[in-house]
PLY file of the C-alpha trace (Angstrom):
ply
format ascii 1.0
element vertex 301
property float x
property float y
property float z
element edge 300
property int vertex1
property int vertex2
end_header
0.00 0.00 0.00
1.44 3.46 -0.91
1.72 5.72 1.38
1.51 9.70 0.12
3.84 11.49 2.20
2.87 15.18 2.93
5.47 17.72 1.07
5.93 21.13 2.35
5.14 23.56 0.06
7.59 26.68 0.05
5.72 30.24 0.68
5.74 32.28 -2.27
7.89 34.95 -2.15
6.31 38.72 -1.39
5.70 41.22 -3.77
8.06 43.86 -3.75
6.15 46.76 -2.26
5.58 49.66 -4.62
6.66 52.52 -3.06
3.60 55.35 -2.36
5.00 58.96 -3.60
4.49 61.26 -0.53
1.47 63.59 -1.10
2.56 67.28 -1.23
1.06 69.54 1.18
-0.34 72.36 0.01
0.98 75.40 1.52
-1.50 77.14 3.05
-2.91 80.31 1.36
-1.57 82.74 4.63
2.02 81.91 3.92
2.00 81.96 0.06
0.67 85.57 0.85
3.50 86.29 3.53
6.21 84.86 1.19
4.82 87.07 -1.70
4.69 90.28 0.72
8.32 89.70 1.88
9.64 89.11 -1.80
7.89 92.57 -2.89
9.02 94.52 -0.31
12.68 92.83 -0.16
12.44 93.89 -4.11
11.73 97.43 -3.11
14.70 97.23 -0.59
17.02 96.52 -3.57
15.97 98.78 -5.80
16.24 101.85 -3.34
19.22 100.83 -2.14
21.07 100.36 -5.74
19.27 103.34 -7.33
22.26 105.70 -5.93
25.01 103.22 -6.86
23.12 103.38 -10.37
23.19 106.87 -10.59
26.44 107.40 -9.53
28.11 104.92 -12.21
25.78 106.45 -14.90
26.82 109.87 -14.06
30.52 109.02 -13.76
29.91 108.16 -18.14
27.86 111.25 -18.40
28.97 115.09 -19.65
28.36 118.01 -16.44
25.38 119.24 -18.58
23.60 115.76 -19.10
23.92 115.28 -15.33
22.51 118.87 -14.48
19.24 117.58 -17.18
18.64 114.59 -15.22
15.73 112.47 -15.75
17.15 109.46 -17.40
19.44 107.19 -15.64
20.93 105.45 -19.26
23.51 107.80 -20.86
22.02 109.46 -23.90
26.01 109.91 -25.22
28.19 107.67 -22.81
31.86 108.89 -22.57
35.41 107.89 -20.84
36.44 111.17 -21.18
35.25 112.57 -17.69
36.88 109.66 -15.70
39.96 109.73 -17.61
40.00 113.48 -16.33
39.09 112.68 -12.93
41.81 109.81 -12.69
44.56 112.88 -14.10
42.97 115.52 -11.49
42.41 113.19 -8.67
46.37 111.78 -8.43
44.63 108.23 -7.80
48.11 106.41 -7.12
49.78 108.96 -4.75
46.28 109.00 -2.40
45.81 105.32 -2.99
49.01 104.14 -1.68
48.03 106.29 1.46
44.70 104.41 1.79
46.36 101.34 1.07
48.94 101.69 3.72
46.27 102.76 6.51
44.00 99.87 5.60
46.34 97.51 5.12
48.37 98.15 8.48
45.13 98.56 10.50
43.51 95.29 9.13
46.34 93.06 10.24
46.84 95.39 13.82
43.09 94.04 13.74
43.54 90.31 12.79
46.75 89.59 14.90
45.51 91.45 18.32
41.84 90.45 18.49
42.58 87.17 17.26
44.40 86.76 20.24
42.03 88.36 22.49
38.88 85.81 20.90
41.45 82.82 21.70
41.75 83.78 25.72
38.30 84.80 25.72
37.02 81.39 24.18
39.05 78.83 25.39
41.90 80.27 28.73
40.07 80.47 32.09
40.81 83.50 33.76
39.36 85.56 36.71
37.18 88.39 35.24
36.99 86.89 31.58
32.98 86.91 31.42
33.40 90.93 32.67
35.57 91.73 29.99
33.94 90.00 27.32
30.91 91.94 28.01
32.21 94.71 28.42
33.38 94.76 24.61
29.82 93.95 23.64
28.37 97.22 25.47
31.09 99.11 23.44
29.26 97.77 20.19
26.65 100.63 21.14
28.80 103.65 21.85
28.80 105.74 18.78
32.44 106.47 17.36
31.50 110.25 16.78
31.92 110.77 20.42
35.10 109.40 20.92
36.13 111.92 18.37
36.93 114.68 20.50
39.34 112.44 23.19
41.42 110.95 20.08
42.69 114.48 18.46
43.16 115.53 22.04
45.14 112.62 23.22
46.60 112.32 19.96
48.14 115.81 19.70
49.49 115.14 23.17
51.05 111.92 21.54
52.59 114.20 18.80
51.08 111.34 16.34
48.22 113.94 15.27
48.24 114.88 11.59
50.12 110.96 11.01
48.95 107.85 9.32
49.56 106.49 12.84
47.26 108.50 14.18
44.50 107.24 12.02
45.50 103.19 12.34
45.40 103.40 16.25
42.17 104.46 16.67
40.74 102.16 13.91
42.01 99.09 15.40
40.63 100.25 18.57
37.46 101.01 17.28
37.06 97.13 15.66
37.53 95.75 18.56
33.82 95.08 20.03
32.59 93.38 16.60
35.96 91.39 16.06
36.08 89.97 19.65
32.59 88.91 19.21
32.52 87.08 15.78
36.43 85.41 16.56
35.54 84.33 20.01
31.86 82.76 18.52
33.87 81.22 16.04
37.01 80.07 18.08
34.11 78.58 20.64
32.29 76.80 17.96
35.66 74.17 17.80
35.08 71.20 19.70
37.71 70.70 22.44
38.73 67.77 21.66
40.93 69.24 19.29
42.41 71.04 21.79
42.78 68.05 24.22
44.84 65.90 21.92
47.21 68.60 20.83
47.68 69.27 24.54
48.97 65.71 24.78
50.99 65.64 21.66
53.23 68.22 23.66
52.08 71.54 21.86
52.00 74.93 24.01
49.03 77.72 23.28
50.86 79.30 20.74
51.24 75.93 18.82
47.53 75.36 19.49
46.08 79.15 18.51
48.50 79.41 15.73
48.70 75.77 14.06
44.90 74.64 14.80
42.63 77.38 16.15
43.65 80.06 13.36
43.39 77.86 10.40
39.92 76.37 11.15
38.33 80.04 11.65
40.00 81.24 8.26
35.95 82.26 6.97
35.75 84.32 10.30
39.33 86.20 10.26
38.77 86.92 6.43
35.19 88.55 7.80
36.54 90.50 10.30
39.48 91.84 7.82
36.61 92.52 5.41
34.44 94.71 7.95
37.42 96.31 9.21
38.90 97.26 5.05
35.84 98.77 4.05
34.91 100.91 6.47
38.72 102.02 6.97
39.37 102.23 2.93
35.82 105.07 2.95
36.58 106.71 6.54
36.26 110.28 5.65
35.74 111.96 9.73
38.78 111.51 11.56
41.36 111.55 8.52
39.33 115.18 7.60
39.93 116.53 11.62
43.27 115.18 11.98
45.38 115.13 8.51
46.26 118.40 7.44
49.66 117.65 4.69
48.52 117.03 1.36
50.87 114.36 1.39
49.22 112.19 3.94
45.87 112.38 2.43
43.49 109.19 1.88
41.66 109.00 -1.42
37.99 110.01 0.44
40.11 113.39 1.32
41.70 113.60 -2.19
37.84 112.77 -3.52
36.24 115.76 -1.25
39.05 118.19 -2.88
37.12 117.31 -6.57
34.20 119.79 -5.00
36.21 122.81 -3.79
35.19 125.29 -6.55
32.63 127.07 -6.96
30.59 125.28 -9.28
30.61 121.48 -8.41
31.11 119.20 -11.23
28.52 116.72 -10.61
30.18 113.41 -12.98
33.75 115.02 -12.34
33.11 113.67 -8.75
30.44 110.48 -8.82
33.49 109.73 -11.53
36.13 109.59 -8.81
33.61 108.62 -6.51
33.16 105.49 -8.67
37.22 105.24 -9.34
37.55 105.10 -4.75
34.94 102.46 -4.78
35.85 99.83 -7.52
38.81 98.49 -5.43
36.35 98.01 -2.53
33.70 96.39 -4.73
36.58 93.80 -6.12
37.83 92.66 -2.33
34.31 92.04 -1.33
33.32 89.80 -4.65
36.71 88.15 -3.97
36.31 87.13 -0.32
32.20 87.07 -0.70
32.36 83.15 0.18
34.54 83.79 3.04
32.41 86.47 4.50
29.13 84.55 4.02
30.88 81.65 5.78
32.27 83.63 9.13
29.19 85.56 9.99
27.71 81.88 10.13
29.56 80.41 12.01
29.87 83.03 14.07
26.35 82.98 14.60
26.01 79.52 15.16
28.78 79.74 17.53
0 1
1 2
2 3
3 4
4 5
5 6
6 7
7 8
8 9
9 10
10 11
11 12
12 13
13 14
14 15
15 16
16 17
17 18
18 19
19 20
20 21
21 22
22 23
23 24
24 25
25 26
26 27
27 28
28 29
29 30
30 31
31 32
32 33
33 34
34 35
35 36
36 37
37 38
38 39
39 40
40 41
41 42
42 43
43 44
44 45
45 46
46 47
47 48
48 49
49 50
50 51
51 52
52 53
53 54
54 55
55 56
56 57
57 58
58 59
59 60
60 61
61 62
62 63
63 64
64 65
65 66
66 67
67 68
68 69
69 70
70 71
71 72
72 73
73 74
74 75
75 76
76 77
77 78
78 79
79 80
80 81
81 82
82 83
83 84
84 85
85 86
86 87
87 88
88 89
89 90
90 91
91 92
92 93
93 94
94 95
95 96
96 97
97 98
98 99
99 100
100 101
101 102
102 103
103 104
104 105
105 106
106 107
107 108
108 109
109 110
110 111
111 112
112 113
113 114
114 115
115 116
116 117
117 118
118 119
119 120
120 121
121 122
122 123
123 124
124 125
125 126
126 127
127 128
128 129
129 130
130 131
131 132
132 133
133 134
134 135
135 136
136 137
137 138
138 139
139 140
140 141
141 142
142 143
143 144
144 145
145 146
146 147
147 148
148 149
149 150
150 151
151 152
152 153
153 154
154 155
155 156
156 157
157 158
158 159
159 160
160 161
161 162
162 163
163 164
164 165
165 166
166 167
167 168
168 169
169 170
170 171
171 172
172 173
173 174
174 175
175 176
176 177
177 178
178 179
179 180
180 181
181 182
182 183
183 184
184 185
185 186
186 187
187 188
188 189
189 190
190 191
191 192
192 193
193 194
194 195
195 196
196 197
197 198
198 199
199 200
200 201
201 202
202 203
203 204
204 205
205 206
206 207
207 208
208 209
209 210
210 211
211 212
212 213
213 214
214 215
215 216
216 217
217 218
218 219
219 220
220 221
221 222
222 223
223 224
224 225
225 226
226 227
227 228
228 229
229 230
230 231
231 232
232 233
233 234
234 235
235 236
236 237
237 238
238 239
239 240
240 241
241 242
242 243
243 244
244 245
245 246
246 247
247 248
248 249
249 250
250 251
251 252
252 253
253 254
254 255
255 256
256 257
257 258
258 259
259 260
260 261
261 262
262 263
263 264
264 265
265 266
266 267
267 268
268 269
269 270
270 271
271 272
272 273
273 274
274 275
275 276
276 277
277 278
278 279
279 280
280 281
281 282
282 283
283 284
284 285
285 286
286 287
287 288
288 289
289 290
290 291
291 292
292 293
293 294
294 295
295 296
296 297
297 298
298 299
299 300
């Protein structure tokens, strides 16, 4: 007799599960209106705020007369001619070695000191440090304009009035509430275990800050030289109280001498006013990255 032996039958395998596409939500009406009122007015923002620069390059192509007429911002009959005659009357190389000397020397006072400073204040333990740090952040909200007054005073006692020293002292002390806050945000952002294991290797501070710390926050010291360059490149107020030889001028004191006549020629100066602010423009589109970069890490720091 046979006898049928049972046989176990293998489970088919599963279907592969077809994936489900994820259902878009629809934004909700309020914030596609919110979004569209922030892009208008942001729009606005822009064009206010480039209309001058606008102007000032169209005028800078433009004859004294066409300026004067107004009313159009595209040149009608664009020419060289007026900035080529603005370059010849404005001496641009003897004032812009000036500027470049005062900007240069104050932007690495600026790097090399408060760089320093941000590595005590972020990492060294030290009685008072929370004191001091703050007390560099209330500075952040004491106008410059009224230190003006103490500086020519304590500068003529000095006898570095009327020098280029005399401006690149009081710039690098006027930096130093917005450096010492974005380097020290940045420096504290760095975990410490880098820190740690150099510490074991053998390396000192200076090894540390100048082998580990410095090269990390490279976005944050190329901010910080950025924000100090500009402003220092266009300061006009101290160099006007306290330079008095031609020699020693800056080009925003070479640019204000374009105006001393009677009759102002209107693309005779946005011309040299264009010709001081194209090295500006270049640094920032050159280092843009950079800046973007530091200010977020210093935030996030």
């Amino acid at each position: 007799m046979t006898t049928v032996t049972d046989r176990t039958v293998p489970d088919a395998p599963d279907a592969p599960a077809v994936p489900r596409t994820p259902r878009r939500r629809r934004t909700p009406a309020k914030v596609v209106v919110a979004r569209g009122v922030v892009a208008v007015l942001l729009a606005g923002y822009a064009v206010v705020s480039l209309y001058p620069f606008l102007w000032m390059v169209s005028a800078a192509f433009k004859t004294q007369q066409e300026v004067i007429q107004g009313g159009h911002l595209i040149p009608h009959d664009p020419t060289f001619s007026t900035i080529v005659d603005t370059w010849a009357q404005l001496h641009f190389f003897d004032y812009f070695l000036n500027s470049l000397k005062v900007t240069g020397l104050t932007t690495l006072g600026v790097v090399v000191v408060y760089s320093a400073a941000s590595y005590a204040f972020a990492v060294l333990r030290f009685p008072g440090r929370q004191a001091f740090f703050r007390l560099f952040l209330v500075l952040l909200f004491v106008p410059g304009v009224v230190t003006l007054l103490p500086i020519v005073l304590l500068e003529n006692q000095m006898g570095i009035l009327g020098t280029h020293l005399g401006l690149i002292l009081p710039f690098v002390n006027g930096t130093a509430p917005l450096s010492i806050l974005l380097l020290t945000n940045s420096f504290r952002s760095l975990p410490d275990e880098l820190r740690d294991a150099a510490r074991v290797d053998g390396a000192g501070e200076l090894r540390i800050f100048t082998r580990i710390y410095l090269p990390l926050a490279r976005p944050a010291l190329i901010t910080v030289a950025l924000l100090t360059a500009i402003p220092t490149w266009n300061e006009y107020l101290l160099s006007r109280v306290s330079l008095n030889d031609p020699a020693t001028f800056t080009l925003p004191i070479a640019l204000q001498q374009l105006q001393s006549s009677n009759v102002v020629q209107y693309n005779q100066l946005m011309a040299g006013a264009l010709i001081v602010v194209i090295p500006v423009i270049i640094l920032f589109l050159a280092t843009q990255r950079y800046f973007v970069n530091g200010l977020a890490g210093a935030v996030k720091g």
